[in-house]
C-alpha positions, 0 to 999 in steps of 0.5 A, spaced: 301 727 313 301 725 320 310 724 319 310 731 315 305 737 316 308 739 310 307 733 306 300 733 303 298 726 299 291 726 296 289 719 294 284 717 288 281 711 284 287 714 278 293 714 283 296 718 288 299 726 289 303 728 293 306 735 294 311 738 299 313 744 301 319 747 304 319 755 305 318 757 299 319 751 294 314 746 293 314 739 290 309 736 287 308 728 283 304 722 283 302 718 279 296 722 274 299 729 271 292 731 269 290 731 276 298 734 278 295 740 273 289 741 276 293 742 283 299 746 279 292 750 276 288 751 282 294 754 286 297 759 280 290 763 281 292 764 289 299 764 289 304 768 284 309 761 282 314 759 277 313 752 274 322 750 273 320 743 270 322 736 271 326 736 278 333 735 278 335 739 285 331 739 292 335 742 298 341 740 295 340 734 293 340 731 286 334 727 283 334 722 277 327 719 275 329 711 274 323 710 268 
């Protein structure tokens, strides 16, 4: 992202992804899970990674899903 060097937004036909990284935590969301899987898949064969489901907590701050 030009905001955010640690900010990646990939867009396609089936939506948006974006993942954001901050020293060793990483975020990622968007509107296809089929294509966040790939990510998640892709980077797990690079990286030694831990997968802790659904965001609640990001830097100290609490995160609900409104759907």
């Amino acid at each position: 992202s030009v905001h955010d060097p640690a900010l990646f937004i990939h867009l396609s036909p089936r939506g948006r992804t974006l993942l954001l990284l901050y020293v060793d935590d990483m975020v990622i969301t968007g509107d296809d899970p089929e294509y966040i899987a790939f990510v998640k898949a892709r980077l797990s064969e690079q990286f030694l990674m831990s997968d802790l489901g659904p965001l609640r907590y990001f830097l100290g701050i609490e995160v609900s899903s409104t759907f």
